[in-house]
N, C-alpha and C positions, 0 to 999 in steps of 0.2 A: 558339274562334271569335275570330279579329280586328276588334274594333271600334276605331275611331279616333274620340276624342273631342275635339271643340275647345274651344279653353281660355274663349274668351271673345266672347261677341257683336260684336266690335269686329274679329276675326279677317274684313276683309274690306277691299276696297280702298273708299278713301274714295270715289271717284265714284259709289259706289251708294249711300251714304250723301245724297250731295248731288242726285242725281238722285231719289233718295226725296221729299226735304225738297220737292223743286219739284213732284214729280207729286203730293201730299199735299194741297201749295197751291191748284193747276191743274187735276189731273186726279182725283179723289179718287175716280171712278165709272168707269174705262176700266179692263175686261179685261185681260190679255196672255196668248199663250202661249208659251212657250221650246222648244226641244229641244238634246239634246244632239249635237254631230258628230263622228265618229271621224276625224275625217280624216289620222291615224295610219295607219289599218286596224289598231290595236293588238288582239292576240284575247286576251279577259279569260277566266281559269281557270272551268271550272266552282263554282257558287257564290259569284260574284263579288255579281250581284242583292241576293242574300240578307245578305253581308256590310255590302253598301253601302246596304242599307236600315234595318239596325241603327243603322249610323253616323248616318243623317238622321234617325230617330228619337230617338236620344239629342240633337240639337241644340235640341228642344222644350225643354231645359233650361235652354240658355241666357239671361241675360236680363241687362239696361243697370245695370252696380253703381253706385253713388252715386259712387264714385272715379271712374270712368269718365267718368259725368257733369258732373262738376266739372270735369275733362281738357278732353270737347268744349264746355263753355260757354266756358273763357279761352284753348283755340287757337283757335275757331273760333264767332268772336261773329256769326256770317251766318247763325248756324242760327237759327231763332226758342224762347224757351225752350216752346212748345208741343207743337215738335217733339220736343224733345228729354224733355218728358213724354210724347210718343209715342212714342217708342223705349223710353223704359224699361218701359212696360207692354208694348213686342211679343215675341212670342216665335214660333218658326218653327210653322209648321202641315204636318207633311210628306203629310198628303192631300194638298198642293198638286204634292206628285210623285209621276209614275208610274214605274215601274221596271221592267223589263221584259228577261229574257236570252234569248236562242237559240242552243245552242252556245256558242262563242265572241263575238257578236257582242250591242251593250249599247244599249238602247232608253230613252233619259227622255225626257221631257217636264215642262214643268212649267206649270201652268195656274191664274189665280185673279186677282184684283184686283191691277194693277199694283202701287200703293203697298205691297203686302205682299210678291210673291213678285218684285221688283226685288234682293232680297237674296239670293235664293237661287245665282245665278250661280256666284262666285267662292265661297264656301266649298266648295260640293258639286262643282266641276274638281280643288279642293287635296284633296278626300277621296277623290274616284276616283283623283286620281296616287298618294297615299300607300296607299290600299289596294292598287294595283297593284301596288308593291313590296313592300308587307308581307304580302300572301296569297299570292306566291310565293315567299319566302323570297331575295330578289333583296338579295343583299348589298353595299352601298356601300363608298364608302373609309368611314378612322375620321375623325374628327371633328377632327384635328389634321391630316389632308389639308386638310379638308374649310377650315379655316383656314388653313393658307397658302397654298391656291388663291386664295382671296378675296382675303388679303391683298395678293398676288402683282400680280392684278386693279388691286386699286384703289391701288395705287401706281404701276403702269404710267399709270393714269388721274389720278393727281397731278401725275405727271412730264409728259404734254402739257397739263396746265392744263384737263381736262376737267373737266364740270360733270356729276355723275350720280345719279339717283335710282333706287332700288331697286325695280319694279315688278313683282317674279316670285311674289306669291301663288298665282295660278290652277293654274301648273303646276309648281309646286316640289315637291321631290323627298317632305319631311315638315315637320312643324312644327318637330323640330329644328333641320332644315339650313339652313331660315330664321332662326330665330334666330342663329344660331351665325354667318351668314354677315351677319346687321345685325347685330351683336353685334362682327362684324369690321371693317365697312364703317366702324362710326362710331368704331371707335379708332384706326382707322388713315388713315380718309379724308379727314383736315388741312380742307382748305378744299371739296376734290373735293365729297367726298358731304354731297348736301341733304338725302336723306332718304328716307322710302318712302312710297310707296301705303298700306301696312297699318297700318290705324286702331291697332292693337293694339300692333304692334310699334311705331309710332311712340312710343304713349304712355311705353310700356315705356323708350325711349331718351330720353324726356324732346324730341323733335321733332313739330312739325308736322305731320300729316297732307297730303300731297299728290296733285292732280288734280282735275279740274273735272267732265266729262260724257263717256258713251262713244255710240256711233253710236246705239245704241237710242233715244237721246232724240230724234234729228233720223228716223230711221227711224217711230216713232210721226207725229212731225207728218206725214210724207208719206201716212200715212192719215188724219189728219185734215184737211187741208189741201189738199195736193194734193203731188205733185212738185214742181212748179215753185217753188214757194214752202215749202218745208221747211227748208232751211237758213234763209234771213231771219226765219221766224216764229220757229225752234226760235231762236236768237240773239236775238230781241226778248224771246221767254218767259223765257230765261233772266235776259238784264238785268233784267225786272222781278220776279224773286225777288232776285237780287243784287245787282243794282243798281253792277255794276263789280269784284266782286272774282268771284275762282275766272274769271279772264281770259281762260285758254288755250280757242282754240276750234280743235274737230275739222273737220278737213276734208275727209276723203275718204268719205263715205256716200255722197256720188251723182257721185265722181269730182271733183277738187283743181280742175278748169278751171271744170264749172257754181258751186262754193262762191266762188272767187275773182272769178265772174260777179257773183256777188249780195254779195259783202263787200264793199259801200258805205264810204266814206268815216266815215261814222258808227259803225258797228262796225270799222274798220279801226282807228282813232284809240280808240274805247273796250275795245276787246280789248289784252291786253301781247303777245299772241303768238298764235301756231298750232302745233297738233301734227301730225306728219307720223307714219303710219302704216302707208301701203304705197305701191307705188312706187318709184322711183331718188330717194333722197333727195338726190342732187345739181341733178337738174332739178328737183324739188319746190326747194332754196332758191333757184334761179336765178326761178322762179318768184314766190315768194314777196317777195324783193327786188324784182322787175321791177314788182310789185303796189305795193308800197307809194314805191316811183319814183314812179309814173305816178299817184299819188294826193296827192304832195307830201310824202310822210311821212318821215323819217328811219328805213331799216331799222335802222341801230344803237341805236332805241331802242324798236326791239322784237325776240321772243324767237321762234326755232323750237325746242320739245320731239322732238324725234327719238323713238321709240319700235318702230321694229321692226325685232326679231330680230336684236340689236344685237348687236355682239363689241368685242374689244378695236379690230383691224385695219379695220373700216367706221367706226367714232368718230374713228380716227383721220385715215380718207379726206376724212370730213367735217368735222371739226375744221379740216383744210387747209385746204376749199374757203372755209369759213364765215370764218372769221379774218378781223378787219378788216372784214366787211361787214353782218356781224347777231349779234345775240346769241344764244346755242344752249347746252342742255342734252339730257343723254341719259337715256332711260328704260329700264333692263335686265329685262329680265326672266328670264327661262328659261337664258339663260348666266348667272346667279349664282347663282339658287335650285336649280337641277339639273345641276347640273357636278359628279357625283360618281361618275365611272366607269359609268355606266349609261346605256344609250339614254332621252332625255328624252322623255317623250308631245308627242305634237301633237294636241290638243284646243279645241274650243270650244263655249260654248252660247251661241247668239242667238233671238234674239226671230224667232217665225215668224209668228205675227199676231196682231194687235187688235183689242178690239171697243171703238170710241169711243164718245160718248154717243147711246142712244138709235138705234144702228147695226147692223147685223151686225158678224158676224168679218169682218176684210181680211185677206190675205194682205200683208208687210212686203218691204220690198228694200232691200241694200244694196247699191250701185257702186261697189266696189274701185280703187281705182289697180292694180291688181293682177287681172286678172279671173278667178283660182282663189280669189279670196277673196270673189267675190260670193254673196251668199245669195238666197234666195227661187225662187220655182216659174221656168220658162222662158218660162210666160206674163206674169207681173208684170214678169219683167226685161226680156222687151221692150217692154214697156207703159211702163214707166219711161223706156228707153232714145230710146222714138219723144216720148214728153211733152219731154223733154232734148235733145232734137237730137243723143245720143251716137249715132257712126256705125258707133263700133267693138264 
């Protein structure tokens, strides 16, 4: 039997980390529930279920080592050290997932107190990709491809003066080929490569932990709140757990036009930047610039994160565009971590509803710049749509 064991509680991108810390603060009694999407259509082998329920089982073992802890106290002095005696006592509860196969086709959910299963995301996408290749015996390059691909990569990315961070936990190939591929990225990546998402592997290279918040956190407010007011509130909540740092604000949950509606002056000037996530990211920085124009701001002194489905050749379209007018970094994911001869999965899990305090369950939505990547039921998405004035 194939079980995939992760090496360490930390194996996870840091914005769930940080999105923990606040809803711990904030939210300490709000439900959620997740599901997984195939939006692949990837058909997993008979016995896949059973494989991957071993594997979520064994992560109950995980838990926050004193090394560890000493890592996230002096990278990252924003956590409060209360938190960070909550992490070391947590450890994963996989009742909090249901598993479920038919044929080919693979069914989770995952259900329970925000502040606990906010973690579950990203480790359990990196276990389903890696058992996908290792329960069919799906054979990669060796490991010295697998290096000077990367390297190959991130010199091409030296030589245009890009700025790039490593983002590919979720859907990377195994835990080897991430390491091997940060293990590449930082000795060969001069000034290019900042670092990665992965709490683990950062520590591991002796970096930074990087990223702020992902849609889920602005997706909750809109049930607690309203639509209209989601984006403003979810950017107040956060300033007041951080109070200015972890900067970068997402913009595209209810679409880049209503977020840029509400990015006031006040959060324009106290945010370093925005992440762009779907969409043409060339009218997203035309956009972006044109924002902080017409607010008096200097865009050269603030930052766009680019971050999807990047390659070498779109970094570099936008690299051009950007030069001289804004500052900009790229977020890789899935072309570093799964570039190893094998069709890569396309996978995601988001959040499908919340129960705020003292509420029922709501059904969640998020509006894409991109409208195959919206989520939520047909009724909520135009519910949202008609609240937002969106026409499209």
């Amino acid at each position: 039997m194939v079980t995939i064991f992760l090496k360490s509680i930390l194996d996870n991108d840091f914005y769930k980390f940080t999105m923990q810390h606040a809803v711990i603060k904030l939210f300490p009694k709000v439900k959620v529930r997740y599901k997984f999407i195939n939006r692949g259509k990837h058909n997993f082998p008979p016995g896949f279920a059973v494989l991957l329920r071993h594997s979520v089982e064994a992560m109950a073992k995980l838990q926050l080592t004193q090394e560890e802890k000493i890592y996230l106290k002096k990278y990252c002095p924003y956590l409060d050290p209360t938190y960070l005696d909550f992490l070391q006592g947590y450890t994963f509860d996989s009742s909090e997932v249901e598993i479920e196969q038919v044929g080919s086709d693979l069914d989770i959910t995952i259900e329970g107190f925000w502040y606990r299963t906010i973690l579950w995301e990203v480790p359990l996408m990196a276990l389903i990709s890696e058992l996908f290749y290792a329960s069919q015996n799906l054979d990669r390059i060796d490991d010295k491809a697998v290096q000077d691909i990367t390297k190959n990569k991130i010199e091409s990315y030296n030589a245009l003066g890009a700025s790039v961070l490593e983002f590919g936990t979720r859907r990377r190939h195994s835990y080897k080929v991430h390491t091997l591929v940060n293990e590449t990225l930082a000795t060969f990546g001069n000034e290019s490569f900042l670092g990665t998402s992965n709490v683990h592997l950062a520590m591991l290279n002796g970096k930074r932990p990087l990223g702020t918040h992902a849609h889920e956190w602005f997706m909750f407010h809109a049930a607690q709140y309203g639509f209209k007011v989601a984006n403003i509130v979810g950017l107040e909540n956060w300033t007041q757990v951080y109070g200015g740092d972890l900067g970068i604000a997402l913009t595209d949950t209810y679409t880049t036009d209503v977020f840029f509606e509400q990015f006031d002056k006040k959060y324009s000037k106290l945010f370093d930047g925005v992440r762009h996530d779907s969409g043409d990211p060339i009218e997203f920085a035309k956009k972006t610039i044109a924002h902080y124009i017409k607010l008096g701001i200097d865009p050269k002194s603030k930052i766009i994160v680019f971050s999807d489905s990047l390659n070498l050749e779109k970094v570099k379209v936008i690299s051009d565009f950007c030069k001289d007018k804004i500052k900009m970094s790229f977020g890789i994911g899935t072309n570093f971590t799964n570039d190893v001869g094998l069709p890569a999965m396309n996978m995601v899990i988001k959040l499908t509803e919340t129960k705020p305090d003292f509420t029922h369950w709501e059904g969640v939505v998020k509006l894409s710049d991109e409208k195959n990547k919206n989520t939520g039921t047909p009724e909520m998405i135009a519910l949202a749509k008609q609240v937002l004035g969106i026409k499209s």
